[in-house]
C-alpha positions in Angstrom: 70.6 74.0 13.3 71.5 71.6 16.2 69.4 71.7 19.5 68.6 69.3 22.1 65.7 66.4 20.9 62.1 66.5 21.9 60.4 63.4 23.5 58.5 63.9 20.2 61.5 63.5 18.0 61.9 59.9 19.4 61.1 58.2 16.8 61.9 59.8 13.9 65.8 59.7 15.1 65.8 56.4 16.1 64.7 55.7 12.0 67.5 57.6 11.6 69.6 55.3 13.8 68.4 52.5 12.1 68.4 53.5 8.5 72.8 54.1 9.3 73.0 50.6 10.9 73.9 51.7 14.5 71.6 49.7 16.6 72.0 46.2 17.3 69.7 43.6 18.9 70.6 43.7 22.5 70.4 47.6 22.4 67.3 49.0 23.1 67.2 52.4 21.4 63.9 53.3 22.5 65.2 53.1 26.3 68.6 54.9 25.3 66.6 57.8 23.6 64.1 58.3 27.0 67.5 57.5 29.5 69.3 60.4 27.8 66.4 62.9 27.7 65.3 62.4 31.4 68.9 62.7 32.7 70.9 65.7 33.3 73.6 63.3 32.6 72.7 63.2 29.4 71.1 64.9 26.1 70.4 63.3 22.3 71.3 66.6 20.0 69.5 66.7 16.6 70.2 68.7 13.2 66.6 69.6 11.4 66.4 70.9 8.2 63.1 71.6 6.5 61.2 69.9 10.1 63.2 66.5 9.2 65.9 65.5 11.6 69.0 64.8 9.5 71.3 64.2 12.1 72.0 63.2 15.7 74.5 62.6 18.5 73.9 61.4 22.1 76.2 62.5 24.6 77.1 61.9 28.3 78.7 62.7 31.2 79.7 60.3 33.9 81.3 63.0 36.0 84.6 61.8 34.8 84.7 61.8 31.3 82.2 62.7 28.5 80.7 59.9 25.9 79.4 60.2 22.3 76.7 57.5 21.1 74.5 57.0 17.9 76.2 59.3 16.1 74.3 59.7 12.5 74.2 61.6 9.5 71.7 60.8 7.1 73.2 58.8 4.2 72.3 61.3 1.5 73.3 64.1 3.5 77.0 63.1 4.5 80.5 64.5 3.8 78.9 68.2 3.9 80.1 68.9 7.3 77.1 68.0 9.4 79.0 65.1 11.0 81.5 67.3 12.1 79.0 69.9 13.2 77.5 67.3 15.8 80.5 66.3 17.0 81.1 70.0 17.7 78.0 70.4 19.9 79.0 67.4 21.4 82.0 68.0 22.5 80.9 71.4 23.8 77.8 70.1 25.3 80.7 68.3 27.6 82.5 71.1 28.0 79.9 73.1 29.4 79.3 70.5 32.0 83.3 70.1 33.3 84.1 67.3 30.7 88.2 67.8 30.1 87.8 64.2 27.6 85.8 62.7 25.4 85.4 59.1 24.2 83.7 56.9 22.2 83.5 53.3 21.1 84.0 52.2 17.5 83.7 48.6 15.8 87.2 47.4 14.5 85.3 46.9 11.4 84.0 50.1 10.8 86.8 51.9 9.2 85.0 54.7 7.4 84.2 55.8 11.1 87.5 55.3 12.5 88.6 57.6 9.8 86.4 60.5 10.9 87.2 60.6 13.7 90.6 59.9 13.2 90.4 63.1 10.8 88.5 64.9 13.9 91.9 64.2 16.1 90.4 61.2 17.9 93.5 58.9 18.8 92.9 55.3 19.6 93.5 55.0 23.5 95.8 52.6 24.8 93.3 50.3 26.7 90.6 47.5 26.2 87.2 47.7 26.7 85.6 44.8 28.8 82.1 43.9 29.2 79.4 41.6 29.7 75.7 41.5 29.6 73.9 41.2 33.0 71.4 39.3 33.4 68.1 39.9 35.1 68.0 39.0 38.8 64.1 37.9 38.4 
């Protein structure tokens, strides 16, 4: 079963987050797991089975177009579906709230996941994404 996250599940799907390798030292997971839940904006979606979170997606809407993050299946639960299943509640979590696209940012590296997706209908997009961090005014 997928349903929204619980304050209470905060930690326990962050481990998850961390045991598949998708945080990264200038993340803050903590932060992104209270942003999402206290936005309308925003939602973390989690698969239980047996009271243990297995899975989890955290989608987005900018009011333009709809974003998946921290994506995760546990590792000895994948290639059953479940990854598929979350991006299904994803994607309609967006549609529900206007979304007509969805996007999502992948390492180069990570081929297994540009597979998956790629295997979901994803398309690489012809643009490049830009960034930098910002530092604090204080």
């Amino acid at each position: 079963m997928i349903e929204a996250a619980l304050e209470s599940d905060g930690s326990a799907t962050i481990a998850l987050w961390r045991a598949c390798e998708l945080t990264r030292p200038w993340n803050d997971p903590e932060a992104d797991f209270a942003l999402a839940l206290a936005s309308d904006a925003g939602a973390v979606l989690v698969a239980r089975q047996d009271g243990a979170i297995i899975g989890s997606i955290m989608v987005g809407f900018d009011g333009h177009r709809g974003w998946v993050y921290y994506l995760a299946v546990s590792p000895d639960r994948r290639r059953g579906g479940l990854g598929r299943a979350l991006m299904a509640a994803a994607e309609q979590w967006l549609r529900d709230r206007g979304a007509l696209k969805i996007q999502l940012m992948v390492r180069e590296s990570n081929a297994d996941a540009l597979g998956f997706y790629a295997a979901l209908g994803l398309e690489r997009q012809d643009v490049v994404t830009l960034g930098r961090f910002l530092e604090d005014p204080a």
